[in-house]
Biotite code that builds the C-alpha atoms (Angstrom):
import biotite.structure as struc

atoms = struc.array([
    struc.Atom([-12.288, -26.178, 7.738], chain_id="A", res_id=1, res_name="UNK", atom_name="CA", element="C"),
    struc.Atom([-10.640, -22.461, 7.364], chain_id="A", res_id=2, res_name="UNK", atom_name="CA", element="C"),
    struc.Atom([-11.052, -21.873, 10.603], chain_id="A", res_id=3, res_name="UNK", atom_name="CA", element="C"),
    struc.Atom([-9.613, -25.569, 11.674], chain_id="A", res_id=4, res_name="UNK", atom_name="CA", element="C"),
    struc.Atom([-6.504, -24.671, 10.252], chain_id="A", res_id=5, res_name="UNK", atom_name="CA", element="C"),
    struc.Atom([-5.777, -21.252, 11.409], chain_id="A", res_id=6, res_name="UNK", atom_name="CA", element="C"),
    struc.Atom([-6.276, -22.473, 14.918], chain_id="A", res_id=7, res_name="UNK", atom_name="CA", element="C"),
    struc.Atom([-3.972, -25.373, 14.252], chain_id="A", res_id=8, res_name="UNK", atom_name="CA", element="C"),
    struc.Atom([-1.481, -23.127, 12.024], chain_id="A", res_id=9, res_name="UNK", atom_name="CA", element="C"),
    struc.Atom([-1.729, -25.733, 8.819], chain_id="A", res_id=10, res_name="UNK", atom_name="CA", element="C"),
    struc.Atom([-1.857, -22.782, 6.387], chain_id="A", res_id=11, res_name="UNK", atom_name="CA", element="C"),
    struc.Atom([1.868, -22.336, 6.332], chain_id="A", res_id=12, res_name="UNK", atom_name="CA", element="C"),
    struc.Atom([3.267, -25.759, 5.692], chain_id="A", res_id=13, res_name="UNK", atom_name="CA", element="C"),
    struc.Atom([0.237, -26.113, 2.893], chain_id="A", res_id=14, res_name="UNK", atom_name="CA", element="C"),
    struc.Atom([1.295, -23.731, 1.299], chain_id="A", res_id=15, res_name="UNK", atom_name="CA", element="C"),
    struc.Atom([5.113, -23.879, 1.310], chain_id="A", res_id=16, res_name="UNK", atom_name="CA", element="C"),
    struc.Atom([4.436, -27.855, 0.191], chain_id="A", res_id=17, res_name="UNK", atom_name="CA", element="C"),
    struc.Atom([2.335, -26.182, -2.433], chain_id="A", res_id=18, res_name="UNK", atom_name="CA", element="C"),
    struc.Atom([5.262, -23.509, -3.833], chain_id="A", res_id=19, res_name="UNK", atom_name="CA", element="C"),
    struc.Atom([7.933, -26.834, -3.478], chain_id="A", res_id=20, res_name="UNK", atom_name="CA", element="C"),
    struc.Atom([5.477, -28.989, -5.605], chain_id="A", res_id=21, res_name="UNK", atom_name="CA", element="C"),
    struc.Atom([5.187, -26.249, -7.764], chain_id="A", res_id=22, res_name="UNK", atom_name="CA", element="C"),
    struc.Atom([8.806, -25.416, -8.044], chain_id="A", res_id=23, res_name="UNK", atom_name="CA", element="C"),
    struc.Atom([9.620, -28.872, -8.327], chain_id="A", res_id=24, res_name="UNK", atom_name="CA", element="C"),
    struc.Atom([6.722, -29.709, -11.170], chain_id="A", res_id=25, res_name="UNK", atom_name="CA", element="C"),
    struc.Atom([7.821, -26.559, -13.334], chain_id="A", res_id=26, res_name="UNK", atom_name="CA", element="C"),
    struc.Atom([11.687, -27.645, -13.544], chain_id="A", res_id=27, res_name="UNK", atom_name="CA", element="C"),
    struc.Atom([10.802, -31.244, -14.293], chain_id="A", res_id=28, res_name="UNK", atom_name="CA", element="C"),
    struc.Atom([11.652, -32.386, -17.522], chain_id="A", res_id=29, res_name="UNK", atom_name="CA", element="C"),
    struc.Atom([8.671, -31.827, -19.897], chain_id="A", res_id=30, res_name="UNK", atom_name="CA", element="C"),
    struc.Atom([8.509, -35.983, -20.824], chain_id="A", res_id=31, res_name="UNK", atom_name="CA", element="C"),
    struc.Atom([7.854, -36.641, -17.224], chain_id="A", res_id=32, res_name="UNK", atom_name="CA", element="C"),
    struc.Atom([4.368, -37.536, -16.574], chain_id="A", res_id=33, res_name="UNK", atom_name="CA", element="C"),
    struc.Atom([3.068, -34.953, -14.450], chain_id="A", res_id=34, res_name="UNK", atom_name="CA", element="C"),
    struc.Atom([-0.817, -33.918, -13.616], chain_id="A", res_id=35, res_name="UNK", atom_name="CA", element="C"),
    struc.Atom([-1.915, -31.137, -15.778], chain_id="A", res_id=36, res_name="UNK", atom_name="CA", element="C"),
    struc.Atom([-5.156, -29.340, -17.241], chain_id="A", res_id=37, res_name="UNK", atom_name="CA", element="C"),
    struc.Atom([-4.119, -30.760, -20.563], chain_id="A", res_id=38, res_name="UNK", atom_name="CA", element="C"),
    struc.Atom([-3.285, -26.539, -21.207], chain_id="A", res_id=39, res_name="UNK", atom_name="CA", element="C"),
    struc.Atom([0.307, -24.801, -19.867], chain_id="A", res_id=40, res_name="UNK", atom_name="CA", element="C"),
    struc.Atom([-1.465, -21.615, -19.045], chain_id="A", res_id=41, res_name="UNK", atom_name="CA", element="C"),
    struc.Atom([-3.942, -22.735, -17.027], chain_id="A", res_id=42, res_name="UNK", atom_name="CA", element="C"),
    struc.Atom([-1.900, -25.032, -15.365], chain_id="A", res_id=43, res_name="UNK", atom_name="CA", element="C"),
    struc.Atom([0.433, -21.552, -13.970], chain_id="A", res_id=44, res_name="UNK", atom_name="CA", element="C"),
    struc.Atom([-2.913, -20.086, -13.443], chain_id="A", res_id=45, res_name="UNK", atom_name="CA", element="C"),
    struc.Atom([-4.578, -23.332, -11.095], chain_id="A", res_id=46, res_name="UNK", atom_name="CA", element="C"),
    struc.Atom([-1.041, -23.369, -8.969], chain_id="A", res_id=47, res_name="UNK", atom_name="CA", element="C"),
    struc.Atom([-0.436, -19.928, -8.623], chain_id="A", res_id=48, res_name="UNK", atom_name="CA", element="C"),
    struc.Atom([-4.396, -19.123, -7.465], chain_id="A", res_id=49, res_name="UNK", atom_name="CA", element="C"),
    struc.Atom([-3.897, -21.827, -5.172], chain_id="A", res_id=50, res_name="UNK", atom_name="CA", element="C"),
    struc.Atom([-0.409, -20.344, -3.696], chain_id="A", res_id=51, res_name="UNK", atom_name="CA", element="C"),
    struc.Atom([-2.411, -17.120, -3.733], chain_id="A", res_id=52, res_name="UNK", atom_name="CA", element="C"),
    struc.Atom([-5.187, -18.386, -1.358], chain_id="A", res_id=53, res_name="UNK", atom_name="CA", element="C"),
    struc.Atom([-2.951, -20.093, 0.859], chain_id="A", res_id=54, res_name="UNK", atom_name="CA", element="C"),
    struc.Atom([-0.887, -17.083, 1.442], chain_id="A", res_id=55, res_name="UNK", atom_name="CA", element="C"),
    struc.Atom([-3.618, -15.370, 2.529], chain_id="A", res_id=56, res_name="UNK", atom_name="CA", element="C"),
    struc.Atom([-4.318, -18.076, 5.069], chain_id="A", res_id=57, res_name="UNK", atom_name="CA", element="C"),
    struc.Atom([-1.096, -18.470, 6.052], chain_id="A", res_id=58, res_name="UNK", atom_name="CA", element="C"),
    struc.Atom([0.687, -14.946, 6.553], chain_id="A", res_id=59, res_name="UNK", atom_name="CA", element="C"),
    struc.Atom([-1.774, -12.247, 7.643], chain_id="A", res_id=60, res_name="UNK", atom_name="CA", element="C"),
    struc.Atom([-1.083, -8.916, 7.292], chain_id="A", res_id=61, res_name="UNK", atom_name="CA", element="C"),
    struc.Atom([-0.859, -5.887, 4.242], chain_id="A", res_id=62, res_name="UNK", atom_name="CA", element="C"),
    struc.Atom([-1.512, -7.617, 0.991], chain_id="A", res_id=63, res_name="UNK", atom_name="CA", element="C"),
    struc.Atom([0.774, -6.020, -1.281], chain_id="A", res_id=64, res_name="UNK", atom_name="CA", element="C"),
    struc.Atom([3.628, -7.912, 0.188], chain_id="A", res_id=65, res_name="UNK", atom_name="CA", element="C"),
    struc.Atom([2.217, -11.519, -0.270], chain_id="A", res_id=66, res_name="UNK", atom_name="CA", element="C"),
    struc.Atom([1.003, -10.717, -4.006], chain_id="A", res_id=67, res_name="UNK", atom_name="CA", element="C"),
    struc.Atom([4.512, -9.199, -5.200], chain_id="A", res_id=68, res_name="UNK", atom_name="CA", element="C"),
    struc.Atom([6.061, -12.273, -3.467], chain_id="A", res_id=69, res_name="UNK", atom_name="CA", element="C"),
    struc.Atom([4.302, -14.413, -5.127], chain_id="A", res_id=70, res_name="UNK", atom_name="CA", element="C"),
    struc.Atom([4.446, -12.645, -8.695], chain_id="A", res_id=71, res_name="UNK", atom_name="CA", element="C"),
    struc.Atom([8.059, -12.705, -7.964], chain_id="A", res_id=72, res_name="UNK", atom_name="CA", element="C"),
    struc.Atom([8.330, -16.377, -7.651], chain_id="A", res_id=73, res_name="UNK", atom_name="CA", element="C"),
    struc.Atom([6.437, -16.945, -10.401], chain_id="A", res_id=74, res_name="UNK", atom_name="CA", element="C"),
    struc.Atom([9.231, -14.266, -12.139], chain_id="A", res_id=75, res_name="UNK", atom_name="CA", element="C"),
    struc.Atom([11.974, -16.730, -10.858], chain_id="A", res_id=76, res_name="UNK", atom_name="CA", element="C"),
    struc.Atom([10.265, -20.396, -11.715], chain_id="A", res_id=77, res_name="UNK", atom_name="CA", element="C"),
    struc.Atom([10.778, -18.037, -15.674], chain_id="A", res_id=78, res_name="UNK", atom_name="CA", element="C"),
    struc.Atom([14.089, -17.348, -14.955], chain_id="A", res_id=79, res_name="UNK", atom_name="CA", element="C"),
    struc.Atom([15.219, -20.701, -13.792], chain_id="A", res_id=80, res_name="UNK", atom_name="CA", element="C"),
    struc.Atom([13.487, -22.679, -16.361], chain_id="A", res_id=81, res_name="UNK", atom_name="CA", element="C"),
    struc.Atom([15.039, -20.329, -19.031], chain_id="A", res_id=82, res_name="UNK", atom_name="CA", element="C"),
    struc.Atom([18.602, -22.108, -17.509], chain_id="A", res_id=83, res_name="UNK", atom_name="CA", element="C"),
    struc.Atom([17.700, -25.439, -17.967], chain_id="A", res_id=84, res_name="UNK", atom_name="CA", element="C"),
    struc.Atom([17.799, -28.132, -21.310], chain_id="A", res_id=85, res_name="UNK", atom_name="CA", element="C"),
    struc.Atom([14.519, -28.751, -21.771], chain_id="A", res_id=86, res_name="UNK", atom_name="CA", element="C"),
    struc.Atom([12.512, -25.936, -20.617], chain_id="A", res_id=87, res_name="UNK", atom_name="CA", element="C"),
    struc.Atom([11.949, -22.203, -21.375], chain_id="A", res_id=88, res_name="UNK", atom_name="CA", element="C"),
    struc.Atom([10.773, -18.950, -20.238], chain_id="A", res_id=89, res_name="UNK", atom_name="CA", element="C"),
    struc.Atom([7.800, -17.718, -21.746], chain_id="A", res_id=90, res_name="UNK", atom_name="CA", element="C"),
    struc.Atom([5.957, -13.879, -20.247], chain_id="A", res_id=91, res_name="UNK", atom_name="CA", element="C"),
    struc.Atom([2.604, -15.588, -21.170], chain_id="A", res_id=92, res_name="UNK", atom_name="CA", element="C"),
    struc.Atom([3.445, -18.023, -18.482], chain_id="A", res_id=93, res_name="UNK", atom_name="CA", element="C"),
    struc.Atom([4.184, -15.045, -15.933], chain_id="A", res_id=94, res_name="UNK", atom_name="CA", element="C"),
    struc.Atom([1.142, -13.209, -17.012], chain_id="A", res_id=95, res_name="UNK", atom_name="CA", element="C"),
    struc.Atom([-0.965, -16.789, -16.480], chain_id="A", res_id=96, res_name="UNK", atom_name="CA", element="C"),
    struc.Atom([0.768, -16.481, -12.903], chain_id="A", res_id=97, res_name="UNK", atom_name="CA", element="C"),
    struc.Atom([-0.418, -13.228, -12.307], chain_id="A", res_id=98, res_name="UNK", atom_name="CA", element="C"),
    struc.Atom([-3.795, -13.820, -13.429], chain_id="A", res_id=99, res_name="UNK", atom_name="CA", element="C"),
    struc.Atom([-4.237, -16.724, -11.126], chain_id="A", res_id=100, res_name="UNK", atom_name="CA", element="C"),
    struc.Atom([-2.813, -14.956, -8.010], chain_id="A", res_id=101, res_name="UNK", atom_name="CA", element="C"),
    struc.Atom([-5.514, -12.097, -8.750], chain_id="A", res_id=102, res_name="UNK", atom_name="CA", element="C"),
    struc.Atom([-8.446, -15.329, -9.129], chain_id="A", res_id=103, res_name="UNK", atom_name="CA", element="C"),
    struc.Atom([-7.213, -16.914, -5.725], chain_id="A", res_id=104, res_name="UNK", atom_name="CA", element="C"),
    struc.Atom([-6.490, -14.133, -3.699], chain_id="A", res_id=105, res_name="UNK", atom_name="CA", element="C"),
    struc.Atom([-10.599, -13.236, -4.750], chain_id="A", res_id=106, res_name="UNK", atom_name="CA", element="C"),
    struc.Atom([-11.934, -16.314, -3.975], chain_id="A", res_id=107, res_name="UNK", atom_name="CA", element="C"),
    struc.Atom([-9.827, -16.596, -0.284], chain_id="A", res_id=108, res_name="UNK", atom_name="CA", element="C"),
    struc.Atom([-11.058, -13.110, 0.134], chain_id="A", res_id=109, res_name="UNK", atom_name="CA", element="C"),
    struc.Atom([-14.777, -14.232, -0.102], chain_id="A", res_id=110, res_name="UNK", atom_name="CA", element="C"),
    struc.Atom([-14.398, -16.970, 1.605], chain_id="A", res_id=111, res_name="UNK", atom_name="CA", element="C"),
    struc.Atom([-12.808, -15.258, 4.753], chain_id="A", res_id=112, res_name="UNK", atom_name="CA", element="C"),
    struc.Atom([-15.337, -12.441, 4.228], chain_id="A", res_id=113, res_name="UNK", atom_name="CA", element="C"),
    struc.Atom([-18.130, -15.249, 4.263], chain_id="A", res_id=114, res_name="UNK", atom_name="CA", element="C"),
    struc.Atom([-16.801, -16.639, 7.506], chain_id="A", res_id=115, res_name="UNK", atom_name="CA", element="C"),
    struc.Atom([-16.604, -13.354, 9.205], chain_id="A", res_id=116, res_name="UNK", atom_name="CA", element="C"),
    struc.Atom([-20.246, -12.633, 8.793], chain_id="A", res_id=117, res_name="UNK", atom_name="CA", element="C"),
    struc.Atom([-20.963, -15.580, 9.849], chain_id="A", res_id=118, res_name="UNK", atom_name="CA", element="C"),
    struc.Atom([-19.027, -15.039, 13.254], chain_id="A", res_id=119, res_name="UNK", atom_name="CA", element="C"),
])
């Protein structure tokens, strides 16, 4: 399936519906029902490993880049939730964000290092 959708170049809009969905789900007003892990934290952490491993997928190329990006967003989702009514910023939540980028860009590692052996 990897391979599938690097020949037909699905990584990149999966993953920029992903960082929408996520943008969208984190600005939401907290009484909307929303899916969740039934804990914030690992909620930042699922989404953001998930954005991790799709960016990997989608945008080859030096690492560093994609994983400051992406820590970045997560910086902004803080900062624009800190302007609205019924949310707030919290550096746990950034920290979660970190920790999941870390966990997914791992696991998309291993799983592109498991294909290329394979190859």
């Amino acid at each position: 399936m990897i391979s599938r959708l690097t020949a037909f170049g699905g990584w990149k809009p999966l993953f920029w519906a992903t960082a929408l969905g996520i943008l969208v789900l984190s600005l939401l007003p907290p009484a909307t029902p929303m899916p969740t892990t039934g804990w914030d934290k690992t909620n930042h952490l699922l989404g953001f490993a998930t954005l991790a491993a799709l960016a990997r997928f989608a945008y080859p190329g030096p690492a560093w880049p994609r994983l400051l990006g992406l820590l970045a967003f997560g910086a902004l989702i803080e900062v624009l939730q800190s302007l609205t009514p019924n949310r707030s910023a919290e550096w746990t939540d950034l920290i979660a964000d970190g920790l999941g980028i870390a966990i997914g860009w791992g696991l998309a590692w291993l799983a592109t290092a498991g294909i290329q052996r394979r190859a």
